[in-house]
C-alpha positions in Angstrom: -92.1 19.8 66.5 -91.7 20.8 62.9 -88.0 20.5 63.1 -88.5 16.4 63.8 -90.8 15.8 61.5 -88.2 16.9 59.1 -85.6 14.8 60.4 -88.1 11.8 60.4 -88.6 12.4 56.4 -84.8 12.4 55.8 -84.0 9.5 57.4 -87.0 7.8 55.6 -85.3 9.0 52.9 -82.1 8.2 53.3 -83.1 4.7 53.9 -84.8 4.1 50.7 -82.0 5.1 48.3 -79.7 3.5 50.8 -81.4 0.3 49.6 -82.2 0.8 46.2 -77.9 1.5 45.7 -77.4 -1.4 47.6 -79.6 -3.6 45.2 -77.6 -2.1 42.2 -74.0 -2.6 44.0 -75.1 -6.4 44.5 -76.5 -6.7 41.3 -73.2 -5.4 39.4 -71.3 -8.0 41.5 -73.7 -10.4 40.4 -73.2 -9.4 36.6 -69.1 -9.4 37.3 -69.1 -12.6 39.1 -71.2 -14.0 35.9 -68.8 -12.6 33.2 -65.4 -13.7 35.1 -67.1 -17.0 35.1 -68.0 -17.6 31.6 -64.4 -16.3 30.4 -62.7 -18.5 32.4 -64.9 -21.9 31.1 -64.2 -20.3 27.6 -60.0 -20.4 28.6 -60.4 -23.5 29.8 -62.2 -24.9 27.4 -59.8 -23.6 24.7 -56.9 -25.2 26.7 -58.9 -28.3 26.5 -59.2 -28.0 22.9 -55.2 -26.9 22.3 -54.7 -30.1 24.4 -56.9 -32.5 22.7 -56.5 -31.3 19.0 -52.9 -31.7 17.7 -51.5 -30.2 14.1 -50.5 -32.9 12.3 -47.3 -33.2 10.1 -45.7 -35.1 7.4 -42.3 -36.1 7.9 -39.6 -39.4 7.4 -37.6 -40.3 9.1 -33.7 -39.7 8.0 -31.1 -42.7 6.9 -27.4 -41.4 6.3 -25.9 -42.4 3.0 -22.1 -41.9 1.9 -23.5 -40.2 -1.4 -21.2 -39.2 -4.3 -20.2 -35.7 -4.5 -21.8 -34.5 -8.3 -20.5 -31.2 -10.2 -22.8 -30.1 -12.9 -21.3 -28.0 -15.9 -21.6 -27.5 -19.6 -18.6 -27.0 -22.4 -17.7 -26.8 -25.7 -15.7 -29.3 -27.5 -12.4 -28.1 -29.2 -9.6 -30.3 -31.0 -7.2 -31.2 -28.7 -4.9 -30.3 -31.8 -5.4 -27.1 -34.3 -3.4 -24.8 -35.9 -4.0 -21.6 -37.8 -2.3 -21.6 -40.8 0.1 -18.5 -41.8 2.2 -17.7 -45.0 5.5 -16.6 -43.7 6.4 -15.4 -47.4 5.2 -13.7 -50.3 3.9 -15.4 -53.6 0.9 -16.7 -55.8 -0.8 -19.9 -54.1 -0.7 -22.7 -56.6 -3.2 -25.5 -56.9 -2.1 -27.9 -54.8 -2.9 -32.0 -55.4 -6.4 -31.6 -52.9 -8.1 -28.4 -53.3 -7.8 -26.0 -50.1 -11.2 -26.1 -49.2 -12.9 -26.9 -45.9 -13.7 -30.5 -45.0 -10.7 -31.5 -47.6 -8.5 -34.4 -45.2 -4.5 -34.3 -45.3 -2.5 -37.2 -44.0 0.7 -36.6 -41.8 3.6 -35.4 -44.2 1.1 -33.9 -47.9 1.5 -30.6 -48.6 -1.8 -28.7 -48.0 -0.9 -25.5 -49.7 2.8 -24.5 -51.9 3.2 -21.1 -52.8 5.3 -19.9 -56.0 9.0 -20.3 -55.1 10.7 -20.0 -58.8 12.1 -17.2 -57.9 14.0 -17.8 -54.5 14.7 -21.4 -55.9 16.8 -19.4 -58.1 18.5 -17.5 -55.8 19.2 -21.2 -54.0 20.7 -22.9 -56.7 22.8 -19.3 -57.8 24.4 -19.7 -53.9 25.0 -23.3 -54.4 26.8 -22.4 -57.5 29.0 -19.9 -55.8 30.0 -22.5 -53.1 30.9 -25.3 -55.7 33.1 -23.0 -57.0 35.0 -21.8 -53.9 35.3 -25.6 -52.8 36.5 -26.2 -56.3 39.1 -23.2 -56.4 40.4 -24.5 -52.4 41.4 -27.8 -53.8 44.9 -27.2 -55.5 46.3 -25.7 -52.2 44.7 -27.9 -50.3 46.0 -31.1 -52.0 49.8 -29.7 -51.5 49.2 -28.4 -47.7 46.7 -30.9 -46.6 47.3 -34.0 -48.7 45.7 -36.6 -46.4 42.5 -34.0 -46.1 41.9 -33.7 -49.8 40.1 -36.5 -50.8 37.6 -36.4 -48.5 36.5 -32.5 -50.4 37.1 -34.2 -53.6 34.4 -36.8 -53.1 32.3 -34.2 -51.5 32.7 -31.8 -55.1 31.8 -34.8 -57.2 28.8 -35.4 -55.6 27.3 -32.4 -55.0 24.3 -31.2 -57.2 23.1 -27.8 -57.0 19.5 -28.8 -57.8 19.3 -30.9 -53.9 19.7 -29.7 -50.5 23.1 -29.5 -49.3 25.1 -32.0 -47.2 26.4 -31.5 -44.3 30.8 -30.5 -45.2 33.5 -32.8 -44.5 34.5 -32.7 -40.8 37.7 -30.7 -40.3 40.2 -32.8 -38.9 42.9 -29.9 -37.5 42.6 -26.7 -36.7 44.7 -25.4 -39.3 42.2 -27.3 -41.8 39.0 -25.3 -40.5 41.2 -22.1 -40.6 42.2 -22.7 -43.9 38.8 -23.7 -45.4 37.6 -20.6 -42.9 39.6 -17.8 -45.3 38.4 -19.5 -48.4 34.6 -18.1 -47.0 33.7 -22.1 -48.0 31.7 -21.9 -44.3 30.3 -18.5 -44.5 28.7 -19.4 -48.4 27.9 -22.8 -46.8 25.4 -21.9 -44.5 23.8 -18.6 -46.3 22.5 -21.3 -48.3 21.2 -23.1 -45.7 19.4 -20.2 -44.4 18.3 -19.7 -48.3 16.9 -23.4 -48.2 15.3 -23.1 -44.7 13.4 -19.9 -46.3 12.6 -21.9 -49.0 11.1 -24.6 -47.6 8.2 -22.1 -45.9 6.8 -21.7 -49.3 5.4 -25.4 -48.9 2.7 -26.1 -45.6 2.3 -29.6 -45.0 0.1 -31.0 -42.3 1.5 -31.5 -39.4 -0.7 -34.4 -38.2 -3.7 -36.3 -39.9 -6.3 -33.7 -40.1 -9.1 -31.6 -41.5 -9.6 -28.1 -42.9 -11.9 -26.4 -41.1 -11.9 -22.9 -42.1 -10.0 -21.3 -45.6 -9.6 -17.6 -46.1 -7.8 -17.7 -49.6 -8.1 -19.7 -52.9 -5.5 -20.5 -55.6 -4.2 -17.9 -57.7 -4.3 -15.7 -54.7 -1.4 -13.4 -54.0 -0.1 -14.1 -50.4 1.6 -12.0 -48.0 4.2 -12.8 -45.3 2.1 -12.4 -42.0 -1.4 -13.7 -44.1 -3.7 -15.7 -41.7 -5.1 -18.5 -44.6 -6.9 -21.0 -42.6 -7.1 -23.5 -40.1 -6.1 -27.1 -39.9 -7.5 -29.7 -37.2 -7.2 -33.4 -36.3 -10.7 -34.2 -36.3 -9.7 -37.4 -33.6 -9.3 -36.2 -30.3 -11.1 -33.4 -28.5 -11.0 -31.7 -25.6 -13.7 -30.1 -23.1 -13.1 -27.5 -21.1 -15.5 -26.8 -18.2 -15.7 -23.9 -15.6 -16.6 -25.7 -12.2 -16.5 -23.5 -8.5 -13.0 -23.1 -7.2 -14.8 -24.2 -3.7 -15.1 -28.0 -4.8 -11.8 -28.9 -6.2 -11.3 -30.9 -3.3 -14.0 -33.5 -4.1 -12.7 -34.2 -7.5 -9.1 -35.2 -9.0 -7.3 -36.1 -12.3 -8.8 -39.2 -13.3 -12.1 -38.6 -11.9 -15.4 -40.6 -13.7 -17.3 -37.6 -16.1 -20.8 -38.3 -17.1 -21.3 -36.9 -20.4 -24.4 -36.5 -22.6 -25.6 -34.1 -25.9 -28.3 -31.3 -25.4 -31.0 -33.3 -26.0 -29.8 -35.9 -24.1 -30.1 -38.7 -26.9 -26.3 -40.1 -26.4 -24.7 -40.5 -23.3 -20.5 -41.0 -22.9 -18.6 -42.1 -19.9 -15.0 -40.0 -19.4 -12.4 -39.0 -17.4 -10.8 -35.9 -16.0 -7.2 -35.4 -17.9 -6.1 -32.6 -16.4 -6.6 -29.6 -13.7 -5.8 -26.2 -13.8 -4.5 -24.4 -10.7 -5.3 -21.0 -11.6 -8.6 -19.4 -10.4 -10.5 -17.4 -12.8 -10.8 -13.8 -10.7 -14.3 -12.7 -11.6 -15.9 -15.9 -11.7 -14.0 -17.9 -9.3 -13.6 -21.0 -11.4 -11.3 -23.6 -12.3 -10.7 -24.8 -15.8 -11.0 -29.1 -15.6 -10.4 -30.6 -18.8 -11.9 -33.8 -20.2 -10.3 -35.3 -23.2 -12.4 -37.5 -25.7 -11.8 -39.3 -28.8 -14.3 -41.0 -31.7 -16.2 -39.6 -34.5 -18.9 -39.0 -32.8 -17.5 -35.9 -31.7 -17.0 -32.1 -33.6 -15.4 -29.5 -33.5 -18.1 -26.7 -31.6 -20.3 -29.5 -30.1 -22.0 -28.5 -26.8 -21.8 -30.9 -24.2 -23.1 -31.6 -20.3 -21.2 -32.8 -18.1 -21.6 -34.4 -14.1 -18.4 -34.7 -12.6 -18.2 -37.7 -9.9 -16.5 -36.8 -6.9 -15.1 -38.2 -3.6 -18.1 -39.9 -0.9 -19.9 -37.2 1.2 -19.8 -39.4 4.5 -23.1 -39.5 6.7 -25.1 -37.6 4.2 -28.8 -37.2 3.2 -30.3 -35.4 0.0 -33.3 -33.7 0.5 -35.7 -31.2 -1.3 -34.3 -27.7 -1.5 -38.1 -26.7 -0.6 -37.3 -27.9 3.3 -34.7 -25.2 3.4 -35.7 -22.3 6.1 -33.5 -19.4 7.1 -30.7 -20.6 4.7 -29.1 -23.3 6.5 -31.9 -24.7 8.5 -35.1 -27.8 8.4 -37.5 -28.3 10.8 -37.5 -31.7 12.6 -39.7 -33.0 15.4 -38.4 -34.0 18.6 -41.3 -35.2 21.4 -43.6 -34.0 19.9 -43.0 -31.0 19.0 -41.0 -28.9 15.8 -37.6 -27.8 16.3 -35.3 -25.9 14.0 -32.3 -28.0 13.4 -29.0 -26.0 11.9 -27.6 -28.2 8.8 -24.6 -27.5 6.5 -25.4 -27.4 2.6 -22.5 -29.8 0.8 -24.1 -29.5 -3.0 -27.0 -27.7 -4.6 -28.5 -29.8 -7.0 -31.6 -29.1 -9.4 -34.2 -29.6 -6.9 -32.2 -31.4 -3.8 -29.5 -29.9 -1.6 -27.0 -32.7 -0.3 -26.7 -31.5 3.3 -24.9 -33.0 6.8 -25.6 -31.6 10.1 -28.8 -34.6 10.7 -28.4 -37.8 12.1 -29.8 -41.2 11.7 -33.9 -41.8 12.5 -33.9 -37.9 13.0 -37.6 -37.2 11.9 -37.8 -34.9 9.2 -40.5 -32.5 8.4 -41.1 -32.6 4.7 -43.9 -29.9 4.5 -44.0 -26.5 3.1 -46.6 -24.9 4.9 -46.5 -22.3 7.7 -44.9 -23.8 10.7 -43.7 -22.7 13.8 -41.4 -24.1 16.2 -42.4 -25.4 19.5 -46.2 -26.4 18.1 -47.3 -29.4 19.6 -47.6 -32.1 15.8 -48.5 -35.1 15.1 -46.7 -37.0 12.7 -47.4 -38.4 9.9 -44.7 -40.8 8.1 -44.7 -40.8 4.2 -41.4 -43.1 3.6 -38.4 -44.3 4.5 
């Protein structure tokens, strides 16, 4: 009897907390159920949201140009013709008619600087001397073994002056006439004194073209020595500009090429062309030398000048800002709808602009800066043509 009464009790038991875990297993479905519920409205209403809502974009659209390929450089202006002076012998510099000073002009032909020659002017005339006198002591044998020759030496003695440079001697007409005015030495003394009148005649500098000083490093009354370095002489004309440009671009520019040219502070502007190329590559900075030749007195010595080289036509081009550039070679376009990264090939780096090919006509280019990532759904916005 006792034993079922138990048994009663435990079933009762049994039964409650069967029920009560029963509630809390349907109300923790009921609480899952809810949550799953709300997260997926709050998916689907971001979905609806991504869908609806679209990032917009500013961007033109792209028109292909045949644009001029540009080089920018800078250069310094030299004389297209300058020369150092040098003494090649020794002496005291005499006054000359100009003074030697810088900014002094010469003309073609006037003696810039002389140098004191009285003594190897005397050694001229004293060799001059000796050969009048073995012409002179030739012409008795000469006028019994070579009668018909003689004449031509005897108007050749009368007129010679020992104070002038020498004529050229009377052509031999035989053999045995230059062997027999050979052994009288008349050749040998002959042209000693030419070499002694050569020699002579580098104790005068005269300008070589119509020119300038431009730098002096000695004054009159100076004593020179053979080797001295005393100044420089230019023809203030005609100038040259050299200009380092990449070795890389040669190929868009050649001899006779148009050259933009303008001063520092960009107050006067000249219009030239490219005289001459050089072949040679400069091995540490990979350069070529491209020379511009200019003439006018507007130009000196020393000036600093900036240049833009013309080129050949870029075909089926567009410039655009360098800010556009991503990942180095790369612009991000739309296509329906959505960004794209579109590969493009760099032609020219300009200032602020890269002249690039790789895009095509009515392509729509994304001119923004901002973060952007490709494959987000835009909306574009055009800002010109």
């Amino acid at each position: 009897m006792m034993f079922g009464l138990l048994s009663e009790n435990l079933i009762k038991q049994m039964k409650k907390y069967s029920t009560v875990l029963i509630g809390i297993i349907v109300l923790g479905l009921g609480f899952l159920f809810f949550f799953l519920l709300n997260k997926n409205n709050e998916t689907a209403s971001k979905e609806l949201v991504q869908r609806d809502i679209k990032q917009i974009v500013e961007t033109k659209k792209i028109t292909l140009k045949n644009i001029p390929y540009t080089v920018e450089a800078t250069g310094t202006l030299t004389a297209k013709q300058q020369i150092e002076l040098y003494s090649e012998v020794q002496g005291v510099l005499h006054n000359s008619r100009k003074s030697f000073k810088v900014g002094t002009t010469f003309k073609k032909g006037e003696t810039i600087l002389s140098i004191n020659s009285e003594e190897h002017l005397a050694q001229v005339q004293s060799n001059r001397s000796n050969l009048i006198n073995q012409i002179a002591a030739m012409m008795p044998d000469m006028e019994i073994d070579y009668p018909n020759d003689y004449q031509k030496w005897q108007n050749y003695l009368q007129n010679f002056d020992v104070k002038s440079r020498l004529k050229p001697l009377p052509e031999a007409t035989s053999e045995q006439e230059k062997l027999f005015v050979t052994g009288k030495n008349v050749y040998q003394t002959y042209y000693t004194v030419k070499n002694l009148e050569a020699r002579l005649s580098k104790y005068y500098i005269s300008a070589p073209f119509n020119g300038e000083i431009t730098e002096t490093l000695v004054n009159a009354g100076a004593l020179v020595r053979s080797g001295q370095k005393l100044g420089e002489f230019i023809d203030g004309s005609v100038f040259e500009l050299e200009l380092k440009v990449p070795a890389t671009e040669k190929e868009y520019f050649t001899q006779g090429s148009i050259v933009e040219l303008s001063t520092i502070n960009n107050q006067q502007s000249y219009t030239a062309k490219i005289s001459r190329l050089s072949s040679k590559i400069d091995r540490e900075t990979q350069t070529i030398l491209v020379i511009i030749e200019l003439s006018g007195t507007d130009f000196q010595d020393g000036q600093y000048l900036k240049a833009n080289i013309k080129g050949s036509l870029i075909k089926d081009a567009v410039e655009i800002p360098s800010k556009l550039l991503k990942n180095n070679n790369q612009v991000f376009i739309v296509e329906d709808d959505k960004l794209v990264l579109q590969t493009i090939h760099i032609v020219d780096y300009n200032d602020d602009t890269l002249l690039v090919k790789g895009l095509t006509n009515n392509m729509v280019l994304v001119t923004e800066v901002t973060n952007l990532n490709p494959g987000t759904t835009v909306e574009t916005k055009t800002i010109g043509k």
